[in-house]
C-alpha positions in Angstrom: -0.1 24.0 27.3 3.5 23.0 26.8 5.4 25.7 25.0 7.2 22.2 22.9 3.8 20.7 22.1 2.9 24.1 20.3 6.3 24.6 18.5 6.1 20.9 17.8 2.3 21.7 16.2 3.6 24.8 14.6 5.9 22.8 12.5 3.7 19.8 11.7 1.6 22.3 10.2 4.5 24.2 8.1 5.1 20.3 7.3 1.5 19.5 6.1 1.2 23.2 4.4 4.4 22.2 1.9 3.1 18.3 1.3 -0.3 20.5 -0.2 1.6 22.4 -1.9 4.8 21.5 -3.0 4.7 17.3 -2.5 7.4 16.4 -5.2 9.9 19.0 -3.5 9.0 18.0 0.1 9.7 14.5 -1.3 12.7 15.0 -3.1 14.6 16.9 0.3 12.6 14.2 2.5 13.2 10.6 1.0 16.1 12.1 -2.0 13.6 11.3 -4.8 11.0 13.1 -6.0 7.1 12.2 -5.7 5.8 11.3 -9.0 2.0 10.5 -10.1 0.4 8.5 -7.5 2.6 9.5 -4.9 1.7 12.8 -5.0 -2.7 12.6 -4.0 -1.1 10.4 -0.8 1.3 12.7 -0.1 -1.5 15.5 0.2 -3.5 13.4 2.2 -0.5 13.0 4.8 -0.4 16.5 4.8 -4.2 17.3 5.6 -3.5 14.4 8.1 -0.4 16.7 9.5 -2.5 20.1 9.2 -5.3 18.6 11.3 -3.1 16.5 13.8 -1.3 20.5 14.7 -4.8 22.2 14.7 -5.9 18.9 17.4 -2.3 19.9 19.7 -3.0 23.5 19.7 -4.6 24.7 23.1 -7.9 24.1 23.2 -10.0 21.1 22.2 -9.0 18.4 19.8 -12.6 18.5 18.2 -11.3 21.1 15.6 -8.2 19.1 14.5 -10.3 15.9 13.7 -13.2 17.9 11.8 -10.5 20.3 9.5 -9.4 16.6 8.7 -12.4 14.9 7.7 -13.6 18.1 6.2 -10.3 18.8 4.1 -9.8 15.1 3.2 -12.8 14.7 1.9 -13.4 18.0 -0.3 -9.8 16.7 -1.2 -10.2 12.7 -2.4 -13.7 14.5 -4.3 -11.4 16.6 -6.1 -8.9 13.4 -6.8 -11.9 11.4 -7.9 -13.3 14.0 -10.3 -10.8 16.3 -12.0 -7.9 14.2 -11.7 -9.3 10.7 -12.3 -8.1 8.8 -10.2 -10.9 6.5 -8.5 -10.2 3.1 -7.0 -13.3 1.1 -5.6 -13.2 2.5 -2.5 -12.6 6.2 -3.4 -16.0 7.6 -3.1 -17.1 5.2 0.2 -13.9 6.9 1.4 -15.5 10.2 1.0 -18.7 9.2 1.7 -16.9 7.9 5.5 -15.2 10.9 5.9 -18.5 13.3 4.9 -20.5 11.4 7.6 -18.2 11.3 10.5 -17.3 15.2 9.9 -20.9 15.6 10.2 -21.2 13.5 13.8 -18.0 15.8 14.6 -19.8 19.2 13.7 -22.8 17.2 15.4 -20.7 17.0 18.5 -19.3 20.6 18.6 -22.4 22.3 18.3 -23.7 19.8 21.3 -20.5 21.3 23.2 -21.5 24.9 22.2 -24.9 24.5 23.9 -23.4 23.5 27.1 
């Protein structure tokens, strides 16, 4: 494994750590304005989406970096959906996508373990 591709996943992580976090800040040194309202759940998803594309360029399989997506994004919109209150139509078939195909990837690990 390239020594860039891990420094390179190392800081999409540290990337998609401060969009969980801190997504108004991140946006206010990123774009010079700061995230407000609905901004701010999207912004969180990019950085799940970040967190899980460094976890899939880390050595080793990219298996892990798709599931801690669909895993994290989903726990995530659930949380969006019921204690913020924000719910669109296609909110919880978003979660229920992301639910079953982390289950086909866990599905698919565990095949891989038994090899």
């Amino acid at each position: 494994m390239s020594k860039s591709l891990i420094w390179a996943a190392a800081a999409e992580a540290a990337t998609g750590l401060a969009l969980l976090v801190v997504p108004s800040i991140v946006g206010q040194r990123l774009l010079g304005q700061e995230l407000v309202v609905i901004a701010i759940p999207v912004a969180r998803v990019a950085g799940i989406a970040l967190i899980g594309l460094a976890v899939a360029c880390w050595p080793g399989p990219p298996l892990p970096g798709m599931l801690t997506y669909g895993i994290v994004v989903a726990l995530y919109l659930c949380y969006v959906g019921i204690f913020v209150g924000l719910a669109g139509f296609l909110l919880w078939p978003a979660v229920a996508l992301h639910a079953f195909l982390s289950i086909l990837l866990c599905r698919a690990w565990l095949a891989n373990e038994d090899k």
